[in-house]
C-alpha positions as CSV (number, residue, x, y, z in Angstrom):
1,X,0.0,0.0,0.0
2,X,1.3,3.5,-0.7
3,X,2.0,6.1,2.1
4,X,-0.4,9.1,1.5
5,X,2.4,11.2,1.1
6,X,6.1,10.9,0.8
7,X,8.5,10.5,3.2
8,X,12.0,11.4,2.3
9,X,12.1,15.0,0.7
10,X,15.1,17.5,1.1
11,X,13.0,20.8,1.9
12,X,15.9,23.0,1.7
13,X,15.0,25.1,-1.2
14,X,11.4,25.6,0.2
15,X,12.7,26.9,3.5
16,X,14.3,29.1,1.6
17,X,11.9,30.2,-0.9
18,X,9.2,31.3,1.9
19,X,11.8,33.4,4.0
20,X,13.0,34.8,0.6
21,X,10.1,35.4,-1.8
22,X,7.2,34.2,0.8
23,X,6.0,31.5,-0.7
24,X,6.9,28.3,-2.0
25,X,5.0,25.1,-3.9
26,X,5.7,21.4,-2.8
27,X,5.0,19.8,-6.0
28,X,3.4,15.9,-5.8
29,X,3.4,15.4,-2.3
30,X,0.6,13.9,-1.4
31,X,-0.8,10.4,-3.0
32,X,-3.9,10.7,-5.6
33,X,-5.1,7.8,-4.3
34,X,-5.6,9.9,-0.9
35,X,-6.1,13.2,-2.8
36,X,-9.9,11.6,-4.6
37,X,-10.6,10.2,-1.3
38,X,-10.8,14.1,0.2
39,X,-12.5,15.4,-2.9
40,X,-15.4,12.9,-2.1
41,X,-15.2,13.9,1.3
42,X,-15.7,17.4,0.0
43,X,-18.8,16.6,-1.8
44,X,-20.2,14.5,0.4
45,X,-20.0,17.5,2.8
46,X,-20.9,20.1,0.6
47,X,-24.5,18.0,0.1
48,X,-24.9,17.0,3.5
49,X,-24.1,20.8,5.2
50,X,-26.0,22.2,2.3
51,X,-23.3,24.4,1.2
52,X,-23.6,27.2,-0.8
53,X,-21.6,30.3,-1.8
54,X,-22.0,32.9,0.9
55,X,-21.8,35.8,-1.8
56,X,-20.0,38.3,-0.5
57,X,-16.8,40.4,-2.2
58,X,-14.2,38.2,-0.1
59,X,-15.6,34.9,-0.1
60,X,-16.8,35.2,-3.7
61,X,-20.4,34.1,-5.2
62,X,-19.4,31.2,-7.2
63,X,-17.2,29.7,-4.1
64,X,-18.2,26.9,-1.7
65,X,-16.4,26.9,1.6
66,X,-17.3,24.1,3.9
67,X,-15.2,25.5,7.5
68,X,-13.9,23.1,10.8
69,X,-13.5,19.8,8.4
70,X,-12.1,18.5,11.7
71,X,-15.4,18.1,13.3
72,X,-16.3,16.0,9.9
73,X,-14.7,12.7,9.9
74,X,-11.2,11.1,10.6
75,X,-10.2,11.9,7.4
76,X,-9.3,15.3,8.3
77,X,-6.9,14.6,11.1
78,X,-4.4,13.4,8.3
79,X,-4.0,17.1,7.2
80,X,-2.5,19.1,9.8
81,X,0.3,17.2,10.9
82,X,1.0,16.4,7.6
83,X,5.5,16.2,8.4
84,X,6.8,18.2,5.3
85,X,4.1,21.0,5.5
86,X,4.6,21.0,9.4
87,X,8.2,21.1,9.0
88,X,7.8,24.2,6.4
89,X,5.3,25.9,9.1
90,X,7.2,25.7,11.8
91,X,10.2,27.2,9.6
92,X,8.4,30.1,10.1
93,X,6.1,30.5,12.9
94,X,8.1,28.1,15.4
95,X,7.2,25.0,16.7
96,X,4.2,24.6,19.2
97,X,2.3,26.4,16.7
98,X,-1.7,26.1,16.6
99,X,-4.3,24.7,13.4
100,X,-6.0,28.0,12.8
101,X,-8.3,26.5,10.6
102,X,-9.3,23.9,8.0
103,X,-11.9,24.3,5.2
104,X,-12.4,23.3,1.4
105,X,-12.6,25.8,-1.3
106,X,-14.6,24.8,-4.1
107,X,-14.2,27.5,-7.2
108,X,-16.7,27.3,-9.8
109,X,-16.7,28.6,-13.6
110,X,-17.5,32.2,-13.5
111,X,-16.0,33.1,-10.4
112,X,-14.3,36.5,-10.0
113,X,-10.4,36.8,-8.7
114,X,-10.4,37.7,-4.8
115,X,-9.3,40.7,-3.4
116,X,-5.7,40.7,-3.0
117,X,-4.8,40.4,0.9
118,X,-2.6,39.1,3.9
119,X,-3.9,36.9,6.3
120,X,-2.4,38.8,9.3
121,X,-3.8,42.0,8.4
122,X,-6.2,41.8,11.1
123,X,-3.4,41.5,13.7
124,X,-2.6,45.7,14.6
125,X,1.2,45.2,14.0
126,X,3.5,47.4,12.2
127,X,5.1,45.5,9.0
128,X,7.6,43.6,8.6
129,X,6.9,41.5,12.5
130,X,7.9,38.3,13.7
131,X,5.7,36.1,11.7
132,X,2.6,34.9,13.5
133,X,0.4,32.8,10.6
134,X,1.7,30.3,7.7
135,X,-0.9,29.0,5.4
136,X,-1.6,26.5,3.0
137,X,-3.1,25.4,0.2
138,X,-3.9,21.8,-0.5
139,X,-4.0,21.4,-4.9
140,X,-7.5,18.4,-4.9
141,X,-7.4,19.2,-8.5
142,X,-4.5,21.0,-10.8
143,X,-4.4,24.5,-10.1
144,X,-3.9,26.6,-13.5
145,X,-4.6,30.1,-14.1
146,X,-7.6,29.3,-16.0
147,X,-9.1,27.8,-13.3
148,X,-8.7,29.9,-10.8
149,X,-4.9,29.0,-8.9
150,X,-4.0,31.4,-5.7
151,X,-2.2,34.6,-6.9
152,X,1.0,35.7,-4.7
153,X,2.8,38.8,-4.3
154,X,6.4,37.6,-4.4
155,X,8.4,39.6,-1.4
156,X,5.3,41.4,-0.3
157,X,5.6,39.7,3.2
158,X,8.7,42.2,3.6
159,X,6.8,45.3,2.6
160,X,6.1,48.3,5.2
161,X,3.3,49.1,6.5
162,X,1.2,48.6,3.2
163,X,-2.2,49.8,2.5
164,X,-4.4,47.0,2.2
165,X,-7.6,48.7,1.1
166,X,-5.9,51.4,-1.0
167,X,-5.7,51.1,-5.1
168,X,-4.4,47.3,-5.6
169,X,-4.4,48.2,-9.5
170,X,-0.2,48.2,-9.1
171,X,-0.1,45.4,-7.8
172,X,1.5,42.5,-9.9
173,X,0.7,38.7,-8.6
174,X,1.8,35.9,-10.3
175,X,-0.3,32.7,-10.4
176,X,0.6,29.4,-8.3
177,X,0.2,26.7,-11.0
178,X,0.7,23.1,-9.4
179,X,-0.8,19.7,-10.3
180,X,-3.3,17.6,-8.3
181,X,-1.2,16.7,-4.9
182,X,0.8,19.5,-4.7
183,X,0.7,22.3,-1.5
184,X,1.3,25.6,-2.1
185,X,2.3,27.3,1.5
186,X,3.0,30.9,2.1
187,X,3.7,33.2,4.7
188,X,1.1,35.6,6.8
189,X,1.8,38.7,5.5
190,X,2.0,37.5,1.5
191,X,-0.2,39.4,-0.3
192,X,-2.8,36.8,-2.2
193,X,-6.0,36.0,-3.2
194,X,-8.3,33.7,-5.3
195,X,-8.1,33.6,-8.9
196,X,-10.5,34.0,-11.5
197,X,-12.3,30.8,-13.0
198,X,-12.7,31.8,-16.5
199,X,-13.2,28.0,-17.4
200,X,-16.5,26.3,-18.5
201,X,-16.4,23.2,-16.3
202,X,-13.9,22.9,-14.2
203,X,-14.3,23.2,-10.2
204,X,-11.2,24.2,-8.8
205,X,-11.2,22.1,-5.6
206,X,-8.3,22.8,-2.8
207,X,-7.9,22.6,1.3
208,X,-6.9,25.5,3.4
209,X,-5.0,24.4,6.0
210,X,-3.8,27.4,8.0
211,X,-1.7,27.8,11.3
212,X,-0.4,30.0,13.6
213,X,2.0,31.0,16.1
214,X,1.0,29.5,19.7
215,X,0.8,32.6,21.4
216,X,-1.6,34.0,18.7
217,X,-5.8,33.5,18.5
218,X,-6.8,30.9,16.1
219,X,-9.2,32.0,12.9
220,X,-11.4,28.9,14.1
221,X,-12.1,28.6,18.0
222,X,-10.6,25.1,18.3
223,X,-12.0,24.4,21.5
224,X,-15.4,25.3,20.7
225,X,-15.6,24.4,17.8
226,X,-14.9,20.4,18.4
227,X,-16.7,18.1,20.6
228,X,-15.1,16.5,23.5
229,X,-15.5,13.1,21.8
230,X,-14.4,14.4,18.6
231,X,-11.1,15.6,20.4
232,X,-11.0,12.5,22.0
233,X,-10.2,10.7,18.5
234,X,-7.1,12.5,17.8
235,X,-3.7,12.1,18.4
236,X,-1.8,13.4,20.7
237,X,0.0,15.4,18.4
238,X,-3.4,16.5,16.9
239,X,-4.5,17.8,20.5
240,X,-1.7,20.1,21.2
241,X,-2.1,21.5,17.7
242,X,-5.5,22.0,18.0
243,X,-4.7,24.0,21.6
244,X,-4.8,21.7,24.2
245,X,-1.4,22.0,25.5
246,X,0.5,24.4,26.9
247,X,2.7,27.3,25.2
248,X,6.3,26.9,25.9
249,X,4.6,25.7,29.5
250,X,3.0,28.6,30.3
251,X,0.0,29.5,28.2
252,X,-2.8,28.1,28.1
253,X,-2.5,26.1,31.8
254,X,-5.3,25.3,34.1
255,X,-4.1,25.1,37.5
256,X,-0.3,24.4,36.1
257,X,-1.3,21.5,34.2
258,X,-2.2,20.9,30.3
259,X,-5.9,20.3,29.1
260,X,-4.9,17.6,27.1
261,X,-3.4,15.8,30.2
262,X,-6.5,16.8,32.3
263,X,-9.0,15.7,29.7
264,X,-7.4,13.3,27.8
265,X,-4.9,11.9,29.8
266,X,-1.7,12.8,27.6
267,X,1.5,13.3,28.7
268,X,2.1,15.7,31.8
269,X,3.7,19.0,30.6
270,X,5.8,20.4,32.9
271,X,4.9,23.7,33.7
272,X,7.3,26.3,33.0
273,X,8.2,27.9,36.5
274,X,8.9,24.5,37.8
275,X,11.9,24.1,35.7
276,X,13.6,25.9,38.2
277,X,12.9,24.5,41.2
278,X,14.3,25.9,45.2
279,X,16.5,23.0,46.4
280,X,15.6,21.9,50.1
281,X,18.1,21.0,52.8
């Protein structure tokens, strides 16, 4: 049986394509055979959650966006600690960093390109900062700039203090073209968006699978947001992505001790003050 994805990979050039341009494309790394078992996941959601496009200028009217896949099936839990994508996320947000959120993106024929944007403009930081979200994009079908593919910004995620509702008509974006299987992952403060669809009949399918720094809020209230059985399915690893540990041992405690280990009975995280501990005569 084939692994879903692969398992030897030098990631070198990636690493250094995100901290230089922002952005980077792992091309083929995830099995098809795993890839059309998502997309029917996808569909099967998209009928069952009655999903529609929620027409609006950012979300688009011709896109279907089914949100917190990880409260929808096993299936789902393969995605975030997927090793090459973590490894490239943690490049630049650190490790102990958090699942923001996970949802599908189906782009239909006739859909309009996105408005160009960062996903940590919300945050009220002055640009360039430490970065605090790295996203991806999972490719369920090829991405082409017919279709629709994610425009970038090369280098935007260095610029100063931009103006992101000023005139983007300057703005040059290049398409991120990848086959079926392939991730696309870029930095927080890369400037992107959505692509036009200006095919006839083809869906442009893919997974956002977006993270953030452990001392930031995630997009998708984690906690909430899954049920305590639900939780209960995952991994370990899963857990503490998801925000049930403890940052660097600090945040996130209750009474000193990790959720995960409270609730789920995961291995004790020492908490971080007791690292240093008053030696007794």
């Amino acid at each position: 049986m084939l692994s879903v994805w692969l398992i030897d990979m030098d990631l070198s050039k990636h690493h250094q394509e995100l901290s230089e341009v922002g952005f980077t494309v792992v091309e083929n790394l995830i099995n098809l055979d795993f890839i059309d078992e998502l997309i029917d996941n996808v569909a099967r959601l998209e009928t069952k959650l009655q999903r529609t496009p929620d027409n609006n200028r950012f979300e688009g009217n011709k896109t279907t966006r089914t949100y917190n896949l990880l409260a929808h099936g096993e299936i789902w839990q393969k995605i975030p600690v997927q090793p090459q994508v973590l490894e490239l996320i943690e490049g630049v947000i650190g490790e102990q960093c958090l699942v923001s959120s996970l949802a599908s993106i189906s782009l239909a024929p006739g859909e309009t390109a996105q408005v160009i944007h960062a996903d940590d403009q919300v945050q009220p930081l002055e640009k360039p900062h430490i970065a605090t979200v790295c996203n991806s994009m999972w490719a369920l079908t090829d991405f082409t700039e017919e279709n629709g593919a994610t425009r970038v910004v090369p280098g935007s995620h260095r610029w100063q203090n931009p103006d992101y509702f000023g005139d983007q008509s300057d703005i040059e974006s290049i398409p991120a073209e990848m086959p079926k299987g392939s991730v696309l992952i870029w930095h927080g403060s890369t400037w992107h968006g959505g692509g036009a669809n200006t095919t006839k009949d083809e869906v442009r399918i893919g997974v956002a699978m977006n993270y953030c720094a452990g001392f930031i809020r995630q997009q998708e209230n984690q906690q909430l947001g899954l049920s305590p059985e639900t939780v209960a399915t995952f991994s370990p690893q899963l857990r503490q992505l998801c925000g049930f540990g403890m940052f660097r041992g600090l945040t996130g405690n209750i009474e000193k001790q990790s959720p995960a280990y409270l609730l789920y009975g995961d291995p004790e995280e020492t908490q971080l003050w007791d690292y240093d501990p008053i030696e007794r005569d």
